[in-house]
C-alpha positions, 0 to 999 in steps of 0.5 A, spaced: 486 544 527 486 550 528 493 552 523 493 552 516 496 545 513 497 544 506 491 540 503 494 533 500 495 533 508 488 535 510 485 530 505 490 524 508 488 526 515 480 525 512 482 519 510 481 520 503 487 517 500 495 517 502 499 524 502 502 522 494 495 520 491 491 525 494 497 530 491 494 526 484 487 527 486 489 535 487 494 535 481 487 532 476 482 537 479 477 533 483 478 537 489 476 544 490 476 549 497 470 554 498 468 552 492 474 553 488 477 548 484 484 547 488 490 544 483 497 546 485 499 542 492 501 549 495 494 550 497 492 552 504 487 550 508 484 550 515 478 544 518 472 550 517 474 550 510 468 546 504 474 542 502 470 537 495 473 531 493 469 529 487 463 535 489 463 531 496 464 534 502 471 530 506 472 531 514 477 529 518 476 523 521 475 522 529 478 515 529 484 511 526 483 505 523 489 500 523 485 493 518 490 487 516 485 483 511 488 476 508 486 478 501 483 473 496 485 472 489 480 476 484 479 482 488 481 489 486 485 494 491 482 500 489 476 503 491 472 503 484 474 499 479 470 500 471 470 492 470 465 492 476 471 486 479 470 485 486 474 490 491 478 487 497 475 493 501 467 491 500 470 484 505 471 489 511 467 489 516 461 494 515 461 497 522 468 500 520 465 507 517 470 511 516 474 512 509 480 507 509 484 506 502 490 500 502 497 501 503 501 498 497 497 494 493 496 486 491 494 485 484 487 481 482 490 474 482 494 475 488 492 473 495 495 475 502 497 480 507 494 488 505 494 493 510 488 498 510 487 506 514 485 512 513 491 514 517 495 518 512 502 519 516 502 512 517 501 509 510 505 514 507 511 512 512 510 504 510 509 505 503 514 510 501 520 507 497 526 509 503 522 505 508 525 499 506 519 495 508 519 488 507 514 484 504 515 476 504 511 472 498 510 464 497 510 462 490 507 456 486 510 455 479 505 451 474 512 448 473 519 446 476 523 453 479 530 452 475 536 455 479 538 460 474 532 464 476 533 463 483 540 466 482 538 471 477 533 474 481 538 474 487 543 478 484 538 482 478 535 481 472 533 486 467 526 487 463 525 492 458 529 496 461 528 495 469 532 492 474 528 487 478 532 484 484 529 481 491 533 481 497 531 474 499 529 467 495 529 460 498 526 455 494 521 450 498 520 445 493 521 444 486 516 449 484 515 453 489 519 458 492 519 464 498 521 471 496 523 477 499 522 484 496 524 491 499 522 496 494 517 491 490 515 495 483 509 493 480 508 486 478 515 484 480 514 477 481 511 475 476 514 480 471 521 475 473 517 467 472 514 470 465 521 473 464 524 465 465 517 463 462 514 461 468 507 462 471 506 463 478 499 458 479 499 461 486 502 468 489 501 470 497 503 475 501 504 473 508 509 478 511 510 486 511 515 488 515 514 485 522 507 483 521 505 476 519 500 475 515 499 468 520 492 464 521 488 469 519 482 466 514 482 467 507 477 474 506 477 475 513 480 481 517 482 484 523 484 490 526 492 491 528 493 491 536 497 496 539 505 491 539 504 491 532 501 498 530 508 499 535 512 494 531 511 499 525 515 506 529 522 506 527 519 506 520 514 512 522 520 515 526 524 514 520 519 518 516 518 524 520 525 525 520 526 525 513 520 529 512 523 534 517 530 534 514 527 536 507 523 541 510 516 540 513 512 541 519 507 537 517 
């Protein structure tokens, strides 16, 4: 790397974290260059910079990593949590060294489908909002699953102020239902079945986009071939021409 880029992009090439939450960690103070606390996101920086996060050196990786993992209920996507709970990363094989951080998210009670790297470009182009990104989820009620929240989430229900609304909703049975979400806000199916006093028993990813969560064990993990790292490039070609159109180089 021998041009200067800006230091969220440095910090996600590192594999510390996307581009967006590396801006957070830059924005908090947490990263310095030269032994100088770096706060604004306009900061440049060059591979022979000493660039800390939390006062430890970072270094660009040498190798991508593309992990699928088939994340069990009562694991954490982050990479500490202060509760001391289980975190879905300590389930990746330990010959994986790299710094690799989730795309999205799953809550603690939730199973299924989630998607590790350190390539920054990558999780930036699947996690951003404008990629449209199908997630797919099963869903098992304590309870029967009336119509009306079938037809009310379809069309959009408004909680406290936010709109929730899925692209697709098919019932299974009378307390299940398969769910299809593109901008999947936080807590979103289960916000919806408490909305209609319901209690998601069970809660599973099994689709991002084009990739499957398919046969692979619960706990278990594996990496991504290159069809389905392929499978993934309209999204990332998507990607790099909106940032272009808006402006950046890298």
């Amino acid at each position: 790397m021998d041009n200067e880029i800006r230091l969220q992009v440095y910090l996600a090439h590192c594999g510390v974290a996307s581009r967006r939450a590396s801006e957070e960690l830059i924005l908090a103070g947490r990263v310095s260059v030269n032994g100088l606390v770096a706060s604004t996101l306009g900061t440049k920086v060059r591979e022979t910079d000493l660039i800390l996060v939390d006062g430890k050196p970072v270094r660009l990786e040498q190798k991508k990593r593309y992990i699928a993992l088939n994340k069990p209920a009562g694991y954490i996507c982050s990479a500490k949590d202060p509760q001391g709970r289980p975190l879905a990363q300590d389930l990746l094989p330990k010959n994986i060294t790299e710094r690799v951080y989730t795309i999205g998210r799953l809550d603690f009670r939730s199973s299924g489908l989630i998607l590790f790297t350190n390539d920054g470009d990558f999780a930036a182009a699947l996690g951003h909002p404008s990629a449209d990104l199908e997630k797919e989820y099963l869903v098992e009620s304590t309870v029967p699953v009336p119509d009306a929240m079938l037809d009310a989430f379809l069309r959009g229900v408004e909680i406290e102020g936010e709109l929730y609304k899925c692209a697709t909703i098919e019932r299974l049975g009378k307390k299940s239902v398969k769910v299809v979400l593109i901008e999947g806000k936080n807590r979103e199916i289960r916000r919806v079945f408490s909305h209609f006093h319901l209690h998601p028993e069970k809660l599973q990813r099994i689709r991002i986009g084009p990739l499957l969560l398919g046969d692979l064990a619960e706990g278990k993990s594996r990496a991504l071939t290159e069809g389905e790292l392929q499978s993934f490039q309209t999204y990332i070609d998507a990607y790099r021409k909106r940032r272009k159109s808006n402006g950046y180089s890298n």
